[in-house]
N, C-alpha and C positions, 0 to 999 in steps of 0.2 A: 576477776575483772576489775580493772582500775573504773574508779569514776569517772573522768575525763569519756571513757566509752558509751555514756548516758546522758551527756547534754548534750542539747537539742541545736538542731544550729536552722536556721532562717534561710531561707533560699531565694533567690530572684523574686520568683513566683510569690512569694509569701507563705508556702505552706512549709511546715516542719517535717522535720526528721531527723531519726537519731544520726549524729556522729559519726556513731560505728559504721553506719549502713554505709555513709558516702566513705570511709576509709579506707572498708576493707573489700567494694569492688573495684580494681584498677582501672577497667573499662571506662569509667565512669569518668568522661575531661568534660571541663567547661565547654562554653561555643566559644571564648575568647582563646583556650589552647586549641583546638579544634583550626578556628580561623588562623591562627600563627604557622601550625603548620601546612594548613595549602598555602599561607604566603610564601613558604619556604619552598614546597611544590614550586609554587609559577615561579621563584625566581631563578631557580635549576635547569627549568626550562627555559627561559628566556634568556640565560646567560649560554646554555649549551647553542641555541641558536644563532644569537649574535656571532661568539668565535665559527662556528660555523660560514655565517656565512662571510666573516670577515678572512677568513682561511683560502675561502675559492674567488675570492673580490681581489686581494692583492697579490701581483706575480710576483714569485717565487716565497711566497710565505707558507710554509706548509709544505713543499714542497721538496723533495729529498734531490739532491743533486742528480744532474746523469753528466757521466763522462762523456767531454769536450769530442767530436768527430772533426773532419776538414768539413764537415757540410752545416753541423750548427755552432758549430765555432768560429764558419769563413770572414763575419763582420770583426773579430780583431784578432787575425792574422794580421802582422807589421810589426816594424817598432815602435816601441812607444818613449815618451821619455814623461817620467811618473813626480812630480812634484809636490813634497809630501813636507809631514810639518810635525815633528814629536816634541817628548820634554825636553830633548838636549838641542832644540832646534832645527834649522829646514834639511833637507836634504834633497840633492838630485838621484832618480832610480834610473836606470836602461833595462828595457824590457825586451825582450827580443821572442816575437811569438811565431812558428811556422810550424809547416806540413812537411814530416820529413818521414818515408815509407808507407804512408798513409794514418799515420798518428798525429797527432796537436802535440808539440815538444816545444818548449818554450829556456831560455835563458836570461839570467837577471845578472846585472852589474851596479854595484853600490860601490862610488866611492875610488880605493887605489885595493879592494877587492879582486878576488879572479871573478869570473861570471859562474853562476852558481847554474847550472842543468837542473830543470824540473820537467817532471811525464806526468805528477798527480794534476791533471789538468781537467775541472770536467764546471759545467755552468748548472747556475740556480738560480732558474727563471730567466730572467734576461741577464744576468752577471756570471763573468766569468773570474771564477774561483781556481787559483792557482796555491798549490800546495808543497811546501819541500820542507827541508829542514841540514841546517850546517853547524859546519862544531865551532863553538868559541869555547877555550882552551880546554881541550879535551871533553867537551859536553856539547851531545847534540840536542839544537835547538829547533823546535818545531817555529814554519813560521807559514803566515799565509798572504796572500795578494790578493784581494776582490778587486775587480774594474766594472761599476756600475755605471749603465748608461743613465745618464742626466738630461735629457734633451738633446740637442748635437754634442753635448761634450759628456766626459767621464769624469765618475770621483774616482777615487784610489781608496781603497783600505787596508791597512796593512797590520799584521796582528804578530807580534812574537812571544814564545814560551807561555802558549796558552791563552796570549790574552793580557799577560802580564804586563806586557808592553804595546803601545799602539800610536800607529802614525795614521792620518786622514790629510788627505789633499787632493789633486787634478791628476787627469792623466790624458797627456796628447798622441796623438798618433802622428808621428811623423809622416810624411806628402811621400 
């Protein structure tokens, strides 16, 4: 046995005891490691609650998309015309949303573009979430269209290859 395992060490209380004793039961934590980790307790728990109920407090967060119907999609059925704003500058969108055999089928036009057909059409929360994806020179590109209601008006968000790219602006519905 090393010496070190025979000096006496001083406690809170003031009474002694050997070294070895407090080292070599593990058991054995202060009340200031003790108190650290119930603080680490409650904070597990307070933070599981907060997302919690910040998850069922705000629409569509938390929430997993459902595909678009004519019956909860019928507020933007129309055209729209999307005016949106990236790095390379503004751009005008044509949106074209309807009900064709009982499906939500929607078409986009950018530009001197053809208009692009899209069916992955479905909402998340109150925003409806359109999804397609077109080839620029030989590589298809995923891209997306959120139209989030704003009060009486719409944002626009528009996302390409992942995210990589992204335009944000208005979106009107044509009368």
């Amino acid at each position: 046995m090393r010496r070190l395992d025979w000096v006496l060490l001083c406690d809170l209380r003031g009474s002694l005891r050997p070294l070895r004793d407090t080292l070599d039961q593990p058991g054995d934590r202060t009340p200031l490691e003790n108190q650290k980790d119930n603080s680490m307790k409650k904070l597990f728990v307070l933070l599981t609650l907060v997302l919690g109920l910040i998850s069922t407090a705000l629409p569509g967060f938390g929430q997993a998309p459902v595909p678009a119907t004519p019956e909860n999609a019928a507020s933007f059925v129309g055209d729209w015309t999307i005016s949106a704003e990236g790095q390379q500058g503004p751009v005008q969108i044509g949106l074209s949303i309807k009900v064709d055999a009982g499906k939500v089928v929607a078409s986009l036009a950018m530009g001197q573009q053809d208009a692009q057909p899209i069916t992955d059409i479905s909402l998340n929360g109150k925003s409806l979430l359109l999804r397609y994806s077109f080839d620029y020179q030989g590589n298809a590109i995923d891209a997306s269209v959120s139209l989030v209601p704003a009060g009486e008006k719409y944002t626009a968000e528009l996302a390409f290859a992942g995210g990589a790219y992204t335009m944000s602006g208005t979106a009107e519905k044509k009368k």
